[in-house]
C-alpha positions in Angstrom: -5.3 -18.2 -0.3 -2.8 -18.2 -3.2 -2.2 -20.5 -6.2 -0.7 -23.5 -3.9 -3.9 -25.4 -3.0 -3.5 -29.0 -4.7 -5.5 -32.0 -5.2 -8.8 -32.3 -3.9 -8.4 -28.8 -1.6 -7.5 -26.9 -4.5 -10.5 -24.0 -5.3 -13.2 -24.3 -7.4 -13.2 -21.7 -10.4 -16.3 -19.4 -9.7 -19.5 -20.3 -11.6 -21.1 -17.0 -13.1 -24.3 -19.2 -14.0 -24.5 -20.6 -11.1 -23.6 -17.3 -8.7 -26.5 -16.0 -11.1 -29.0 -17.9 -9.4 -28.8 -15.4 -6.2 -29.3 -12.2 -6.4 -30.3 -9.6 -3.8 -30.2 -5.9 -3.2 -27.3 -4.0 -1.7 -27.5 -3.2 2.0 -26.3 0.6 2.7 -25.0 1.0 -0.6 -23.5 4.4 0.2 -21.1 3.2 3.4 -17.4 3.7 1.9 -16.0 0.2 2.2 -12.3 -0.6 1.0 -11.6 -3.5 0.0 -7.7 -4.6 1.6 -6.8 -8.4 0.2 -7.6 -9.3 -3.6 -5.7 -10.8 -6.2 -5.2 -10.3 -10.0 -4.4 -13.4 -12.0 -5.1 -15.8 -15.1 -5.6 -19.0 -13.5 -8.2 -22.0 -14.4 -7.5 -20.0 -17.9 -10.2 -18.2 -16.5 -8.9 -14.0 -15.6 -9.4 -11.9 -12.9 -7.8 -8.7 -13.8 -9.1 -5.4 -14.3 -12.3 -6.2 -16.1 -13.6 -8.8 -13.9 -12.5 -7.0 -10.4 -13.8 -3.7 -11.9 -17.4 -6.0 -12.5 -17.1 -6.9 -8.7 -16.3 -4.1 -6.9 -18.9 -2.1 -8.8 -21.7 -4.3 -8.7 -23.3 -2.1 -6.0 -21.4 -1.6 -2.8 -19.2 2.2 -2.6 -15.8 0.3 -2.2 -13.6 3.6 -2.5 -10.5 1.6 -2.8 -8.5 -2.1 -3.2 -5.6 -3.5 -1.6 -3.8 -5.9 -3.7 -2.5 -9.2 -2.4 0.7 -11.0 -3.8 -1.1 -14.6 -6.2 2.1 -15.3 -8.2 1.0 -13.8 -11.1 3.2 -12.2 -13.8 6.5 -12.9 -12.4 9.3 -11.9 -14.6 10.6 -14.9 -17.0 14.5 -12.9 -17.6 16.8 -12.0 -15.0 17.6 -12.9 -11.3 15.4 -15.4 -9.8 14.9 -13.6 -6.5 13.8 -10.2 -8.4 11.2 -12.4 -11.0 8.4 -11.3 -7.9 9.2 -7.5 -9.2 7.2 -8.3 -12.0 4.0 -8.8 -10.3 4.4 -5.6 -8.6 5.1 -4.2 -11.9 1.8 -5.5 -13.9 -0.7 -4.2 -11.0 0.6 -1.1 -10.7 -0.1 -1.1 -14.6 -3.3 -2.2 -13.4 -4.2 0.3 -11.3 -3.5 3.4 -14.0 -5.4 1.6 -16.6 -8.6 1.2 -13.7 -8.2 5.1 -13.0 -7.9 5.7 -16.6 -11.4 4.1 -17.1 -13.1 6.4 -15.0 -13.1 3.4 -11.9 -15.6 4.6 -8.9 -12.5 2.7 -6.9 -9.1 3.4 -6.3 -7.7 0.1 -7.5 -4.7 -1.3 -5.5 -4.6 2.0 -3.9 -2.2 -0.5 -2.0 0.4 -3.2 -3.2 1.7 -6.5 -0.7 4.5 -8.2 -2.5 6.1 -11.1 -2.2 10.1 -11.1 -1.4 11.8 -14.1 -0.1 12.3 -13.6 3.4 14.6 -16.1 3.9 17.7 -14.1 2.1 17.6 -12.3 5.7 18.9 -8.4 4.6 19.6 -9.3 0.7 15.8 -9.1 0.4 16.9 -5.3 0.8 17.3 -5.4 -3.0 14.4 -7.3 -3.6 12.4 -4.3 -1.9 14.4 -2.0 -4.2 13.1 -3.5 -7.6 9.2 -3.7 -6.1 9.5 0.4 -5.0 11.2 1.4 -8.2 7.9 0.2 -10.3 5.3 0.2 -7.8 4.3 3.9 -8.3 4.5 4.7 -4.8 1.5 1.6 -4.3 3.9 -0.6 -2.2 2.1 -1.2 1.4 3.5 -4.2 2.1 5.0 -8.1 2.3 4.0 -11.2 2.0 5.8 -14.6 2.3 3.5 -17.4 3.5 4.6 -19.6 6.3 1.5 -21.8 6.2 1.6 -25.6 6.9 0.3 -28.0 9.3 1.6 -31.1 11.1 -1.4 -33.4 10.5 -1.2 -32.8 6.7 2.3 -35.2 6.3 2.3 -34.8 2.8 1.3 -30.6 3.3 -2.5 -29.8 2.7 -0.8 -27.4 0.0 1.5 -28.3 -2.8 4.6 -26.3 -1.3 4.2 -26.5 2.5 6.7 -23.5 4.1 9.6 -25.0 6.3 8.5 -25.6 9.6 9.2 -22.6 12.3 9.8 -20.4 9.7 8.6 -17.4 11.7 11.3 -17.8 14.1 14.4 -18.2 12.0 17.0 -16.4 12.5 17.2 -15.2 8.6 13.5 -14.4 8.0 13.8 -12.5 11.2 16.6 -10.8 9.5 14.1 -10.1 6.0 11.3 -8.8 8.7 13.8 -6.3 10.1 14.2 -5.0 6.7 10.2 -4.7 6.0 10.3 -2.9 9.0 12.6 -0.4 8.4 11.2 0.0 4.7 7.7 1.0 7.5 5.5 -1.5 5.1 3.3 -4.1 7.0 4.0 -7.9 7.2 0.8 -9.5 5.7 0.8 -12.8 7.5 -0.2 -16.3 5.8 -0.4 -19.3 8.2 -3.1 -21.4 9.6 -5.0 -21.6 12.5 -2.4 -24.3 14.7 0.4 -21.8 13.8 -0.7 -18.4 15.5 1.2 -18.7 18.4 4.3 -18.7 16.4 2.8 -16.0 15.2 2.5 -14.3 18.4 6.1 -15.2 19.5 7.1 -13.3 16.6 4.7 -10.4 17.3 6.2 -10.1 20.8 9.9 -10.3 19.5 9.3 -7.5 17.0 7.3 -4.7 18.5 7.6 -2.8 16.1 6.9 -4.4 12.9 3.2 -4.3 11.7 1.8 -7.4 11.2 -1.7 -8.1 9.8 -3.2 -11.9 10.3 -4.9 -13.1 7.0 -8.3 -14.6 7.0 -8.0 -14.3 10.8 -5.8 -17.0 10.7 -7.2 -19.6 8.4 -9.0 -22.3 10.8 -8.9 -25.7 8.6 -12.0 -27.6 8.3 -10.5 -30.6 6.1 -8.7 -33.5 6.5 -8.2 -34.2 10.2 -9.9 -31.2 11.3 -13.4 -31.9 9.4 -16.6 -32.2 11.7 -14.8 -30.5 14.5 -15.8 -27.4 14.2 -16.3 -26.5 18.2 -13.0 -28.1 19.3 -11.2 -25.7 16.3 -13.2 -22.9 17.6 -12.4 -22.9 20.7 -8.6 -23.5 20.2 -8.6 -21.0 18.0 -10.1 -18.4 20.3 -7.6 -19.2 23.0 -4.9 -18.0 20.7 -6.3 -15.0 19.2 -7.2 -14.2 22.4 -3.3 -14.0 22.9 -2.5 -12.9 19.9 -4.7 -9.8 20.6 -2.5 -9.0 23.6 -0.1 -7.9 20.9 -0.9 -3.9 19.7 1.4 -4.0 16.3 -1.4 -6.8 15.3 -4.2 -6.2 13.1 -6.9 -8.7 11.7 -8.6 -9.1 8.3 -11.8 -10.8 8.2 -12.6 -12.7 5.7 -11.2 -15.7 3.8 -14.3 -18.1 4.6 -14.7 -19.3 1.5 -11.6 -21.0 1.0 -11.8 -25.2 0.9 -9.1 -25.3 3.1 -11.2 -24.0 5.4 -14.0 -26.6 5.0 -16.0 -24.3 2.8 -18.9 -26.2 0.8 -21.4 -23.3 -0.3 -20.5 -24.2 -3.9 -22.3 -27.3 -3.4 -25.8 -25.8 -3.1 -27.9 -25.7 -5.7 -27.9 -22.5 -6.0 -25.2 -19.8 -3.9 -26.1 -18.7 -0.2 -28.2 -15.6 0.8 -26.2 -13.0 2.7 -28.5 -14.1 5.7 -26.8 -17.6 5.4 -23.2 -16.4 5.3 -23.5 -13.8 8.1 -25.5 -16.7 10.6 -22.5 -19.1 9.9 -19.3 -16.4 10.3 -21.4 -14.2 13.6 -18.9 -16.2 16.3 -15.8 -15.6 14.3 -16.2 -11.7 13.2 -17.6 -11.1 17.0 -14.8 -12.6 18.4 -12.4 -10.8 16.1 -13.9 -7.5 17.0 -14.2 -8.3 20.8 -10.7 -9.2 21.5 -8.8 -7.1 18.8 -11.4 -3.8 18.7 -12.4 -2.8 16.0 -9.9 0.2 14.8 -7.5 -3.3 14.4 -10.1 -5.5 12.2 -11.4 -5.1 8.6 -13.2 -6.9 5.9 -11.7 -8.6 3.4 -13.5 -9.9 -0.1 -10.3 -12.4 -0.8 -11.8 -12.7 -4.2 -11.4 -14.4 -6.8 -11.0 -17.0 -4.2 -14.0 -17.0 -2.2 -15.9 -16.2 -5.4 -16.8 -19.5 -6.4 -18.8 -19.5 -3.1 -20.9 -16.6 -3.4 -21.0 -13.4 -5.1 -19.4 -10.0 -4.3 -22.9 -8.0 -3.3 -23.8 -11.1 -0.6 -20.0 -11.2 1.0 -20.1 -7.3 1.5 -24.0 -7.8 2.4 -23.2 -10.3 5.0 -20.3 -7.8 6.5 -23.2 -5.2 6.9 -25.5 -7.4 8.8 -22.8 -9.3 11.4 -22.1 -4.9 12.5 -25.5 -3.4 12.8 -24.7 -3.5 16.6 -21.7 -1.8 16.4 -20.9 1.9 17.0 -20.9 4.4 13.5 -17.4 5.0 14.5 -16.7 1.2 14.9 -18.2 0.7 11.7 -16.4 3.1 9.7 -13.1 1.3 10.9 -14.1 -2.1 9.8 -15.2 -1.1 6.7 -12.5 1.6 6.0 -10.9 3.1 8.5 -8.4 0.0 9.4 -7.2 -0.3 6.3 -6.5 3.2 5.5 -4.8 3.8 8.2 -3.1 0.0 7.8 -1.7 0.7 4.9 -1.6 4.5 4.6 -3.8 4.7 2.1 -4.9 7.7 -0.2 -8.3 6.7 -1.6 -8.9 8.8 -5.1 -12.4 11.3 -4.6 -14.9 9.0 -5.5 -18.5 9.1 -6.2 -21.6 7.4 -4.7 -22.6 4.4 -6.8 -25.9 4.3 -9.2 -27.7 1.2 -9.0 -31.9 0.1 -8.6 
């Protein structure tokens, strides 16, 4: 989601004692998974950086390799503004040798999405420049969010993007640069704005474009208890969206509050049963309409962590596809982002666990 949420939407920190109280064995732990949209950060004062995503992504599952998602963290403090973002790029790749340098079973942000002001149109062309010279070759892709929503007035987040943002002339102009660099646009909006999104998708052909938490449906404020109506609307879009073949979807993301989230409540965190009963007409409609070679799972953790644990999210994935082809199955669990983000997974070895 990002470090924006504010006031009574913003995340809860994750609860080790109480994510304790569920436990359960891994589902095919030998099916290569790769995980395409976590962050690194010190936020809460509580970290998530190589130690603790290390701890999730070999708890169990084979997750061969990470994508890492722009979260604002270690910006540079000296120099231009509009290059501080370079620093962030800087401190995963750093990241990333010191997780190979531990002997990691994953290839840790195997890929990197950025953040670069869009909105500087083609002077985010040096912007791109300072992320590839420290990247180490990790740089997949883009993100700037555009996310806000009319029936927040005051913006459900604490900086709301300006409204039509997609179709402005200048962030048009940034996009064309992204897609001459050949790195993906990850996008971040919410459920009301897709069809902008599609607009944009049909104006640019050729730029990949990857939705984010297939979309974000909101299940606060004004859009709490509705569930069906949201559902429904939001199906019709995708269903449009899908028409769009430079469009690919990540899965994942339901454990944001935004998106009316609650698990945390429980007394004790859900069982991977739970999650996959409550997320079957989402992922099913994400695979129907989009195939599967353009979907994958996505852990968004830390952010969905303080709703349920790493081995259950990946657990759930594994239930909602036991219908699906082995082909289709190696796409949403690998294959999509690989070939998404061009990724070059490290050789790897099986997991050992009881």
């Amino acid at each position: 989601m990002g470090l924006d949420v504010t006031g009574r939407y913003r995340y809860p920190a994750p609860d080790p004692a109480w994510l304790s109280l569920s436990r359960e064995p891994v589902i095919e732990p030998a099916l290569p998974s790769v995980d395409p949209h976590h962050h690194l950060w010190l936020e809460h004062r509580t970290p998530y950086l190589v130690d603790e995503l290390l701890q999730d992504v070999e708890s169990g599952h084979n997750v061969i390799a990470t994508v890492f998602v722009q979260a604002h963290y270690g910006y540079r403090i000296a120099g231009p503004e509009h290059l501080a973002p370079a620093g962030e790029t800087e401190k995963v790749a750093a990241a990333a040798r010191e997780a190979h340098s531990r002997g990691a079973m994953a290839d840790v942000a195997a890929g990197i999405v950025a953040f670069a002001d869009l909105t500087l149109g083609e002077r985010v062309e040096e912007v791109l420049g300072a992320h590839l010279e420290v990247a180490d070759g990790r740089l997949r892709g883009i993100r700037h969010s555009v996310s806000r929503d009319e029936l927040f007035p005051d913006g459900i987040v604490l900086r709301p993007a300006p409204a039509g943002l997609l179709a402005q002339t200048g962030y048009r102009a940034g996009l064309a640069r992204i897609q001459a660099h050949d790195l993906v646009f990850d996008a971040m909006l919410y459920h009301r704005q897709i069809p902008e999104l599609t607009q944009l998708a049909r104006a640019m052909p050729d730029l990949r474009i990857v939705l984010d938490h297939i979309g974000c449906i909101l299940g606060v404020g004004p859009y709490e208890g509705k569930q069906g109506e949201n559902y429904l609307q939001w199906r019709q879009d995708m269903a449009e969206l899908a028409q769009c073949p430079n469009v690919r979807v990540k899965i994942g993301g339901f454990g944001m509050i935004v998106c009316g989230a609650r698990w945390h409540e429980g007394v004790a965190p859900p069982s991977s049963f739970d999650l996959a009963q409550a997320w079957r007409p989402y992922v099913e409609t994400c695979i129907e309409l989009f195939g599967a070679r353009r979907c994958m799972f996505e852990s968004n953790f830390p952010v969905d962590k303080a709703m349920y644990s790493y081995v259950t999210l990946w657990n759930a994935f594994k239930r909602l596809t036991t219908s699906l082809t082995p082909a289709d199955r190696t796409a949403v669990f690998s294959g999509t982002a690989i070939d998404t983000y061009g990724l070059r997974p490290q050789a790897h070895q099986e997991p050992a666990h009881g």
